[in-house]
C-alpha positions as CSV (number, residue, x, y, z in Angstrom):
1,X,20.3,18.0,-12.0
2,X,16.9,16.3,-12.5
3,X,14.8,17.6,-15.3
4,X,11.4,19.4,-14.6
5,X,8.1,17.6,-14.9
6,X,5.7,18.0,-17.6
7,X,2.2,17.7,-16.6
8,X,1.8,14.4,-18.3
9,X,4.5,12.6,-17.1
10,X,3.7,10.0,-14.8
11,X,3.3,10.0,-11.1
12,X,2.8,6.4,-9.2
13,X,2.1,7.2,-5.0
14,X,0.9,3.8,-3.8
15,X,3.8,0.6,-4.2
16,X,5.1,-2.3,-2.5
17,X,8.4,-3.9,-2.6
18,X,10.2,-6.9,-0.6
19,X,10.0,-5.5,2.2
20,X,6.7,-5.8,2.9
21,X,4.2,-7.5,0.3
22,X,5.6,-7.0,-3.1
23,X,8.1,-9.5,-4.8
24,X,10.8,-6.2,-6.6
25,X,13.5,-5.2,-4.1
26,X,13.7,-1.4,-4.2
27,X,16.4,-1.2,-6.9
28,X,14.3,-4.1,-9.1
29,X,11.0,-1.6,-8.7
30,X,13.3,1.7,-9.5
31,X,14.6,0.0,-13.0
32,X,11.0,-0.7,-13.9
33,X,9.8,2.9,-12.6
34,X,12.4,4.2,-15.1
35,X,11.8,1.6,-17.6
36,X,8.1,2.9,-17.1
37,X,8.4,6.5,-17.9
38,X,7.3,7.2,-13.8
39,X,8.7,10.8,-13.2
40,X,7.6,10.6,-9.1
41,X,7.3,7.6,-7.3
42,X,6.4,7.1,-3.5
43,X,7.3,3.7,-1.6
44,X,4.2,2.7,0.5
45,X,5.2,-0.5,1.9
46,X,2.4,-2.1,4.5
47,X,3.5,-1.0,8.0
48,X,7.4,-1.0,7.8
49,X,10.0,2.1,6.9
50,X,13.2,-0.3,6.3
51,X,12.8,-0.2,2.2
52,X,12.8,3.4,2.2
53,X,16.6,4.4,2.5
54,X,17.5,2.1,-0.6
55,X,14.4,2.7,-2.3
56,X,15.6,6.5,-2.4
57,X,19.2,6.1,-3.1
58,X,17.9,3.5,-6.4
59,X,15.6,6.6,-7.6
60,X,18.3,9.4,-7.0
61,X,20.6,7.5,-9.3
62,X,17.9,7.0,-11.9
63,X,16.4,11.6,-11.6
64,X,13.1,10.0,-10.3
65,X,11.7,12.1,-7.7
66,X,11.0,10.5,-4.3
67,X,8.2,10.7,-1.6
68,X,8.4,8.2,1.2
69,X,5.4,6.7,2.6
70,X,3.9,3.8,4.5
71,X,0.7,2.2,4.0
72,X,-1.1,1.5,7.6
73,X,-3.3,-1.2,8.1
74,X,-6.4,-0.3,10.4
75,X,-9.8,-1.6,11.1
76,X,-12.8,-0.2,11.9
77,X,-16.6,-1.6,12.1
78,X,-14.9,-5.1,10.5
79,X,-14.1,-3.6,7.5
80,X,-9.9,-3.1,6.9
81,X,-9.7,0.9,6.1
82,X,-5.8,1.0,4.7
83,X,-4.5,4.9,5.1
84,X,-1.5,6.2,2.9
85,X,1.3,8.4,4.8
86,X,3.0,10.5,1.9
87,X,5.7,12.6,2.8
88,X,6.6,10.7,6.2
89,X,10.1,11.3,8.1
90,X,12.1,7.9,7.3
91,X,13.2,7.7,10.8
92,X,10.7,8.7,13.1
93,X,10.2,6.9,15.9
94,X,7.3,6.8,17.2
95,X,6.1,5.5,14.1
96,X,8.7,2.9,14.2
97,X,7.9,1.6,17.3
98,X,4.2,1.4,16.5
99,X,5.4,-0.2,13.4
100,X,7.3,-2.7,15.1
101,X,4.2,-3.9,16.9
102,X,2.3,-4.3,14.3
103,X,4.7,-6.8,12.4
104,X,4.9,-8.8,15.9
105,X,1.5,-9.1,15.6
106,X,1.6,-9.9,12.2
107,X,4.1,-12.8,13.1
108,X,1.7,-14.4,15.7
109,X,-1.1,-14.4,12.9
110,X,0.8,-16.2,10.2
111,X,1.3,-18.9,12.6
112,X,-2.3,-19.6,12.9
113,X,-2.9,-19.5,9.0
114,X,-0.2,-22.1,8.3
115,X,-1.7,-24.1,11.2
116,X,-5.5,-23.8,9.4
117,X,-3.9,-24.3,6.2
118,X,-2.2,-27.6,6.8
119,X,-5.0,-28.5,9.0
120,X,-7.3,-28.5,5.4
121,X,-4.1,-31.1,4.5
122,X,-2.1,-28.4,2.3
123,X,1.3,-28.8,2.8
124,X,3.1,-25.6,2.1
125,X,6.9,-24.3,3.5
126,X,7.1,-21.0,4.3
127,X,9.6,-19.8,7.3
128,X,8.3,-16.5,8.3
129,X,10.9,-13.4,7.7
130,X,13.4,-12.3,9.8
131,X,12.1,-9.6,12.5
132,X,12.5,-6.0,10.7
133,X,12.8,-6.9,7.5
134,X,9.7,-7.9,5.9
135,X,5.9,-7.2,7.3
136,X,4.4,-10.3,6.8
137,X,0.6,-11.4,5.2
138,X,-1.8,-13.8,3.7
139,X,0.0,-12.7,0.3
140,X,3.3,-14.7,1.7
141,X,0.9,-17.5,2.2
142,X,-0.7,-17.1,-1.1
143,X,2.5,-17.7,-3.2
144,X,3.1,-20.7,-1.0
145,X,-0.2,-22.2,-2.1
146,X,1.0,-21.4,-5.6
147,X,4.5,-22.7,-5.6
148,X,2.6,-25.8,-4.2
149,X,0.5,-26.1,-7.1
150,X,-2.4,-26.0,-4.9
151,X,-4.3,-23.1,-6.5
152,X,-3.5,-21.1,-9.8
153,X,-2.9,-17.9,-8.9
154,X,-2.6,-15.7,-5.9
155,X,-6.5,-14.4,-6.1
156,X,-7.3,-18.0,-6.3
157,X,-5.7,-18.3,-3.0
158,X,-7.5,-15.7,-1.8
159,X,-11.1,-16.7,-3.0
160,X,-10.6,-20.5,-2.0
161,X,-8.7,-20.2,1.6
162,X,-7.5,-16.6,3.0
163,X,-10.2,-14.0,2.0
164,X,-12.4,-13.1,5.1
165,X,-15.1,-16.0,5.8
166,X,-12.7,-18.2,4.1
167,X,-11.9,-21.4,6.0
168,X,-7.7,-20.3,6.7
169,X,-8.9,-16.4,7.3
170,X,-7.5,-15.2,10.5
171,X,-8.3,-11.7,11.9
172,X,-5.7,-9.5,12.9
173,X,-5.7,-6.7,15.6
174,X,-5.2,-3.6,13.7
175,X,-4.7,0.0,15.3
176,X,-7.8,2.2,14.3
177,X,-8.4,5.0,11.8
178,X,-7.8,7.9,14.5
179,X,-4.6,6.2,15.2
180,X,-3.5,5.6,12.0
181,X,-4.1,9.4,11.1
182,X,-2.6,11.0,14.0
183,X,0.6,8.8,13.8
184,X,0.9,9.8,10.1
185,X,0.4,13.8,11.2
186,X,3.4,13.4,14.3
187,X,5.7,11.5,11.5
188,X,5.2,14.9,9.5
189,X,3.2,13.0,6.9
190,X,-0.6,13.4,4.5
191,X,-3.1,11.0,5.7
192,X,-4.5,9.4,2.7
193,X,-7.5,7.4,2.4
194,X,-6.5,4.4,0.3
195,X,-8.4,2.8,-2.2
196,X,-11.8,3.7,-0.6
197,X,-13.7,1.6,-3.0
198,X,-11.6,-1.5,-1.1
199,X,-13.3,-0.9,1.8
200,X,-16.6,-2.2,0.5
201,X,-18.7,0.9,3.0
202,X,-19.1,4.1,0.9
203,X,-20.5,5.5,4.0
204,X,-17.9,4.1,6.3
205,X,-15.7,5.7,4.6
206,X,-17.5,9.4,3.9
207,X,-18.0,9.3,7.9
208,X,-14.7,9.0,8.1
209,X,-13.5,11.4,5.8
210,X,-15.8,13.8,7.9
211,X,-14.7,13.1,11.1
212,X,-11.0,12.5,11.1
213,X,-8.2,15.3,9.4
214,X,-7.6,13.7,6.7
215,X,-5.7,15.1,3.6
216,X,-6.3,13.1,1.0
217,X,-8.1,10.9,-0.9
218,X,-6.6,7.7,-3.3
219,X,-9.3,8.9,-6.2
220,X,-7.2,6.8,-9.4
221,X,-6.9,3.2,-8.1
222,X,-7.0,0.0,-10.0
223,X,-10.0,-0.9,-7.9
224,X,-12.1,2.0,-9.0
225,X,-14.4,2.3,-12.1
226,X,-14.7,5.5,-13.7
227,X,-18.1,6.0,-11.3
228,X,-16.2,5.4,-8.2
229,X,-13.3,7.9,-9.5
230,X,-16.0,10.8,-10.2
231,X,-17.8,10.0,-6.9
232,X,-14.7,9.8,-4.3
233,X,-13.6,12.7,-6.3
234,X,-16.3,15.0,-5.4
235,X,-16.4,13.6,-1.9
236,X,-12.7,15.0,-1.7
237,X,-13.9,18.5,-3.9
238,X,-16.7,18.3,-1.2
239,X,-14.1,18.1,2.0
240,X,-11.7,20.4,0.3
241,X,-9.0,17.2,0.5
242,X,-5.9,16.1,-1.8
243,X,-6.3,13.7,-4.4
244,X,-3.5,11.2,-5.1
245,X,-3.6,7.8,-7.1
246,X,-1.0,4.7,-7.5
247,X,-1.0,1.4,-9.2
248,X,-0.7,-0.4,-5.7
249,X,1.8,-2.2,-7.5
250,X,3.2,-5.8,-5.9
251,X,4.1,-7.7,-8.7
252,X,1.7,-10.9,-8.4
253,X,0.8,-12.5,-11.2
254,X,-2.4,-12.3,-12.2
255,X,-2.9,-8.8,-10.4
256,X,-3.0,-5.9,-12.4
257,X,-0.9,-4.2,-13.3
258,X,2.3,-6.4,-13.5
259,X,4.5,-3.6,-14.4
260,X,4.7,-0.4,-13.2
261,X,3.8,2.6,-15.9
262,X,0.9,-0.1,-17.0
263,X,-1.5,2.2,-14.5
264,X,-1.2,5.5,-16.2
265,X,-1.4,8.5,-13.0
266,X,-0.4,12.2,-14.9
267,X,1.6,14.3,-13.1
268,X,-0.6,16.9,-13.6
269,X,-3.8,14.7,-11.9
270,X,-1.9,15.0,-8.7
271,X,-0.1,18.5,-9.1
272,X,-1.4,19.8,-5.7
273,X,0.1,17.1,-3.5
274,X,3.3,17.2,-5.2
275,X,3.5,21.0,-4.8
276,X,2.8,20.0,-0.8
277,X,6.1,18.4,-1.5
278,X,8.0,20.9,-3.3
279,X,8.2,18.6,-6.2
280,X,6.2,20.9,-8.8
């Protein structure tokens, strides 16, 4: 029988594994999890459900609690707004399908960065993944440029050839907020905002938290100061929202943190969403 929480074990909503973004398989990221003291852990890979089966039959063998999730990619005003589904059903359809579009679409823009890439005479290999398994992204492209030798680091990658303006940045259609959120609420899932501070509009984002149901809010985020944690936080006091908080843990070198239970999220800091869950 797994043991009850204390309030200051540690909680960690927001990861990626293999199969989308991250470089741990499931089972690699449920050793660490372990490893790390993390009491509940929820699997947020970018717009795919296939690591979530494994990823909670690795937990249940190790007494960590489980809450499966997605991360959707969305777009709004030319600013990406990421939203968290916690507590999604693993096979719904619908969101699946939707799903499934997206990584197409993801597909046909990795073509065109490799073509811009090589075109700035980088020569990288990189076959893209096999349909259903892995959502694909400008951080596969990034480790190419690494493996290469090409730039140090995967941020590197970023700053010198995929971040937006750079000269190997291509845009991608992305579903909108409102579509995001009410696909989350028909899979039975909270819509989260993610790492609001990401999103680079404080009042993008507080327009959006006033006009769309959200749930939640991603207050304690490796991209957010102890400023931006106070403010988001009374934005969600304010809105009478959830607050949640994750390591957005992937693994890349160079990006914090590189092991999970480095970002320290209490239990008790996100007691009212886990009660949502019956996990409290």
């Amino acid at each position: 029988m797994t043991a009850s929480l204390s309030g200051s074990a540690l909680a960690d909503l927001h990861l990626h594994s293999t199969f989308s973004d991250g470089i741990l398989t499931p089972e690699e990221l449920a050793e660490q999890a372990a490893q790390g003291g993390i009491a509940v852990l929820a699997l947020t890979d970018h717009d795919t459900l296939r690591g979530l089966p494994p990823m909670a039959r690795a937990l249940a063998a190790r007494g960590i609690r489980f809450i499966p999730g997605v991360e959707l990619s969305t777009r709004l005003e030319g600013r990406q707004v990421h939203i968290l589904g916690l507590g999604i059903r693993q096979d719904d359809g619908e969101l699946e399908t939707r799903l499934a579009e997206v990584r197409d679409a993801r597909r046909i823009r990795l073509e065109k960065i490799l073509a811009k890439v090589r075109a700035l005479g980088l020569d990288i290999e990189m076959a893209p993944p096999a349909d259903g398994m892995r959502a694909v992204g400008r951080p596969h492209v990034a480790r190419a440029l690494v493996a290469a030798g090409y730039v140090r680091d995967v941020q590197e990658a970023f700053d010198r050839y995929l971040g937006e303006g750079k000269p190997a940045y291509e845009p991608q259609p992305k579903m909108s907020p409102a579509e995001g959120v009410a696909l989350i609420h028909r899979a039975g899932g909270l819509a989260v905002q993610a790492h609001p501070e990401e999103v680079g509009n404080r009042e993008l984002v507080r327009s959006l938290l006033a006009t769309l149901p959200y749930d939640g809010v991603e207050i304690w985020h490796p991209s957010a100061d102890g400023e931006a944690q106070a403010f988001w936080r009374q934005e969600a006091a304010r809105r009478g929202l959830l607050v949640t908080g994750g390591s957005d843990f992937h693994g890349n070198a160079g990006r914090f943190p590189d092991r999970l239970g480095l970002w320290k999220v209490s239990v008790r800091s996100v007691q009212d969403i886990l009660r949502r869950f019956g996990l409290l």
